[in-house]
C-alpha positions as CSV (number, residue, x, y, z in Angstrom):
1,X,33.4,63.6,12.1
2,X,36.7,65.6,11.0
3,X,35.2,65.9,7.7
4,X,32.3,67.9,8.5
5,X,34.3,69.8,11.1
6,X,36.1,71.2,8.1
7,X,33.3,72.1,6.4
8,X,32.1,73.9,8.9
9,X,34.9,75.8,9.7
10,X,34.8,76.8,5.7
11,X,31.3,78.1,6.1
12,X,32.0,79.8,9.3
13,X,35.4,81.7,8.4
14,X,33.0,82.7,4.6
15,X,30.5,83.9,6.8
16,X,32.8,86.3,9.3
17,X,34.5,87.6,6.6
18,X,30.4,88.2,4.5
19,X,29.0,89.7,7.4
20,X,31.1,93.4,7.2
21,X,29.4,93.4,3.8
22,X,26.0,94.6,2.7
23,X,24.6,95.6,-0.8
24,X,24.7,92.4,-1.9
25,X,28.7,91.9,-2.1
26,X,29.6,88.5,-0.6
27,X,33.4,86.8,-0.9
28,X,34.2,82.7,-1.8
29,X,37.2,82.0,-0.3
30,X,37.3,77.9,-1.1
31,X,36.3,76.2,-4.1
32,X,36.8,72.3,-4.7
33,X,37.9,70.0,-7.6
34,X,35.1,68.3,-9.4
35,X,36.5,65.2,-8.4
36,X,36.3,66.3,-4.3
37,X,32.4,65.4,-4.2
38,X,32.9,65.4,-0.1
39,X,34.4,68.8,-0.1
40,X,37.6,67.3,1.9
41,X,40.1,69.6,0.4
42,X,38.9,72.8,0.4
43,X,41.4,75.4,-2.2
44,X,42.0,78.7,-1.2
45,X,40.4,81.3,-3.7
46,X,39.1,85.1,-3.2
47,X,36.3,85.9,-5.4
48,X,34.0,88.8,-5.1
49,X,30.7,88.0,-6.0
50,X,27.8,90.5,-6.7
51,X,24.7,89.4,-5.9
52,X,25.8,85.7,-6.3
53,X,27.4,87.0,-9.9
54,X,31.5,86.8,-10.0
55,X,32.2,90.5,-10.1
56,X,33.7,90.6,-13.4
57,X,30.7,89.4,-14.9
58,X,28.1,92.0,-13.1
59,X,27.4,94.8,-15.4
60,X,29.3,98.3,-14.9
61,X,26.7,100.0,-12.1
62,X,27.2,96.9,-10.1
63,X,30.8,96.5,-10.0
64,X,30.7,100.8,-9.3
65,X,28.8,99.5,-6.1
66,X,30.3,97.3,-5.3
67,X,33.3,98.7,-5.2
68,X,32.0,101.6,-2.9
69,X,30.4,98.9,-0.6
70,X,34.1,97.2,0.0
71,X,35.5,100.7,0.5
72,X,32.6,101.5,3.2
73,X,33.2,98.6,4.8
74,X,37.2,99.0,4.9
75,X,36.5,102.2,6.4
76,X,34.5,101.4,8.9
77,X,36.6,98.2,9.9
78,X,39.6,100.7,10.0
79,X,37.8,103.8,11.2
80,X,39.3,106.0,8.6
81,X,37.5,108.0,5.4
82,X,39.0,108.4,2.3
83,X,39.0,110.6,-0.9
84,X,37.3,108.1,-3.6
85,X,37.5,108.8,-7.6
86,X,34.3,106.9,-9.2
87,X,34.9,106.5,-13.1
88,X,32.4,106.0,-15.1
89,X,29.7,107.9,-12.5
90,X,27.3,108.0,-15.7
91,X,27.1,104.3,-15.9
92,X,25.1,104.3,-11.7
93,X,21.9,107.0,-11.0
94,X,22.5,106.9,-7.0
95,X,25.3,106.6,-5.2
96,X,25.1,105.0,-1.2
97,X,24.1,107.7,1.1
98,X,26.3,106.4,4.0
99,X,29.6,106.3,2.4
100,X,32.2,107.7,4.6
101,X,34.3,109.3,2.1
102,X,34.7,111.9,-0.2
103,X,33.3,111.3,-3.6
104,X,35.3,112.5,-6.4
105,X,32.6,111.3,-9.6
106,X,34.6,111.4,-13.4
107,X,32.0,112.1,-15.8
108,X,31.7,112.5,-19.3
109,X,31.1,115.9,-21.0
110,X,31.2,117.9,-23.7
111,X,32.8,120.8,-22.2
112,X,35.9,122.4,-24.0
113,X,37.6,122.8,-19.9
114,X,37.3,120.9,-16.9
115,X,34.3,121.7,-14.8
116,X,34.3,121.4,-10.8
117,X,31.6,121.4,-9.0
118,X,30.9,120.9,-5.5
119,X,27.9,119.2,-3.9
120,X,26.5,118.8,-0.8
């Protein structure tokens, strides 16, 4: 029937779009209406969930994370690396060892001049 056809094809475009992602990062890309209990019109939405959370409610580590997961993902879909500035790096203990990127971490201090450090 057409009606499961389309629901379906929902799940399966979800699901193409999920599977670059790991670290618990998923994307909704529908919703329905309340009043569309058969899920026949399907709206177009794009929200990041973390761990099942929307990503504006997960706490400040997670979003970090989450972040870097959608840029390690964009790079390896695009096969580039890129420079990344991570705010906030005293909010997350460990960062993703496969990240293809430079990480450029912004951390609080109490030092009177900027302090660069490099890490391997």
């Amino acid at each position: 029937d057409a009606r499961a056809l389309s629901i379906r094809q929902v799940e399966l475009c979800e699901q193409s779009i999920n599977d670059y992602f790991q670290g618990g990062v998923s994307f909704k890309l529908f919703t329905y209406t309340i009043e569309d209990k058969l899920k026949e019109n399907p709206i177009e939405t794009c929200q990041m969930l973390v761990d099942g959370v929307p990503y504006g409610s997960a706490n400040t580590a997670r979003q970090i994370a989450a972040g870097l997961e959608v840029i390690r993902a964009l790079c390896e879909y695009n096969d580039i690396s890129a420079p990344v500035f991570v705010d906030n790096r005293e909010s997350i203990q460990h960062l993703p060892e496969d990240l293809p990127c430079q990480i450029i971490n912004l951390r609080v201090s109490d030092d009177k001049e900027l302090v660069v450090t490099h890490n391997r």
